[in-house]
N, C-alpha and C positions, 0 to 999 in steps of 0.2 A: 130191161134187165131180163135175162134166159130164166126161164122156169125150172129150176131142177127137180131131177128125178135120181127115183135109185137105182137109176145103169151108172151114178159115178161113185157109186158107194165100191171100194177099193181103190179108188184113184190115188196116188202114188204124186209124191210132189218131188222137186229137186234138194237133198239134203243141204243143212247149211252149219255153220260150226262158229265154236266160240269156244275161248278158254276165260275162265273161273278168274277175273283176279279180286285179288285180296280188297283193295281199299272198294271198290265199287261195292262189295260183298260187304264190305262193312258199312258203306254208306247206306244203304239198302235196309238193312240191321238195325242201325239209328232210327229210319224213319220210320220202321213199322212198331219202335218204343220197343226194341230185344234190351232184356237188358242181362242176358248169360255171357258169362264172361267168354266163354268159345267160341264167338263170335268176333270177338276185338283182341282176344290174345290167341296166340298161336302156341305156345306152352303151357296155356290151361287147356288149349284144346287138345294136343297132343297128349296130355296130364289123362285128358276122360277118351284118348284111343282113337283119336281122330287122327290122320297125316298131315293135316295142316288146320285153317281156319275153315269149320263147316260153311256152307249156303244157308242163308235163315227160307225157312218154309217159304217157297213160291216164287223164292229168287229167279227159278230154273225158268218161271214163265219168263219170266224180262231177259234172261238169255237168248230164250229161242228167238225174241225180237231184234237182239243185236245182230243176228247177221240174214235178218229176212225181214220182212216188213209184215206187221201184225198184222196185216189181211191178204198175205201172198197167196195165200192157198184160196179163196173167196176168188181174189182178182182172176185167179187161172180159171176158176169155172165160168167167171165172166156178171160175178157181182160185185157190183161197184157200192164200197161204203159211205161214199158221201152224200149220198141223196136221201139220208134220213129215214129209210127203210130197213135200217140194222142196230140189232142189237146184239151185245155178248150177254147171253143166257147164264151160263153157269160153267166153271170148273174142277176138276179134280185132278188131285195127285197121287201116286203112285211112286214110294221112293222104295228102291231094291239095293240100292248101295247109297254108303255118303257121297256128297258131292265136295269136292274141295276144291279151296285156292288153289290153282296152278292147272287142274285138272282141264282138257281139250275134250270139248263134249261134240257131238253130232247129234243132229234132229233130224228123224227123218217122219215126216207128217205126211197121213192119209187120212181119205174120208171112210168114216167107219159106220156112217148112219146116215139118211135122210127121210124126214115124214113129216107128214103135214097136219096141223089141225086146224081147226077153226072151218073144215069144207076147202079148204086150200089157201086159204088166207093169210095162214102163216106156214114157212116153212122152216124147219129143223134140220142142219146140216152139223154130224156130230163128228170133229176133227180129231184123233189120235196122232200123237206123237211120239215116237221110243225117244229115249234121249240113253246115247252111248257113249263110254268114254274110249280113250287112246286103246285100251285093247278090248273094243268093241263087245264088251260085256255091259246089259242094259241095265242104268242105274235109275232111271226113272221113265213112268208113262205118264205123260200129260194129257188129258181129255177135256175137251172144249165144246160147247154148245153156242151157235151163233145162230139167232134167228130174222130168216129175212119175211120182211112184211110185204106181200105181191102186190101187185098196181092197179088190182082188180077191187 
């Protein structure tokens, strides 16, 4: 596995897109126990000023995964996640607009950080995401820390 450094810290990945739908959003909603009703009715949601049925918190991450694969960005630097050498650190979110049913999002993921600790032994690759909708106003930033363990 390549040793990364930070000449890739702004690396730029290939955007990839998904739309919002309803029951998946709801399914999602069940399992992390929502029990607001704007989540499963679309007229109590529209009721509290939403356009349709919100995302429950963190949905947007399993979006970016439908139309890229959760370690697309890792494989293009040339780390490979099945050798047991990876972990997902930590994330954060960032929402600027609601997200709804119906709505056609874009990801566009870069490397925003990489550092080392442990004397090199581990390494910190921190991923940013914008996520955009149909008129490319950013409605959320997703930020991702994965860290790889070196073979040293």
């Amino acid at each position: 596995m390549p040793r990364l450094d930070r000449s890739v810290i702004g690396r730029e990945f290939p955007p990839c897109f998904a739309v919002v739908e309803a029951e998946a959003a709801q399914c999602f909603a069940r399992a992390i126990g929502e029990t607001d009703v704007i989540f499963f009715d679309a007229a109590a949601a529209r009721a509290r000023g939403y356009r349709a049925l919100p995302v429950p918190p963190t949905y947007v991450f399993c979006l970016k995964h439908a139309g890229a694969p959760p370690d697309g960005a890792l494989r293009a630097l040339g780390v490979e996640g099945g050798s047991g050498k990876l972990l997902h650190a930590e994330q954060a979110f960032e929402y600027l607009q609601p997200i709804c049913a119906g709505d056609r999002l874009c990801f566009r993921e870069r490397v925003a950080d990489v550092f080392e600790k442990k004397g090199g032994a581990l390494t910190f690759v921190v991923l940013e995401t914008r996520v955009t909708d149909a008129a490319e106003r950013t409605v959320a930033i997703i930020r991702h820390t994965e860290v790889i363990r070196s073979d040293a």
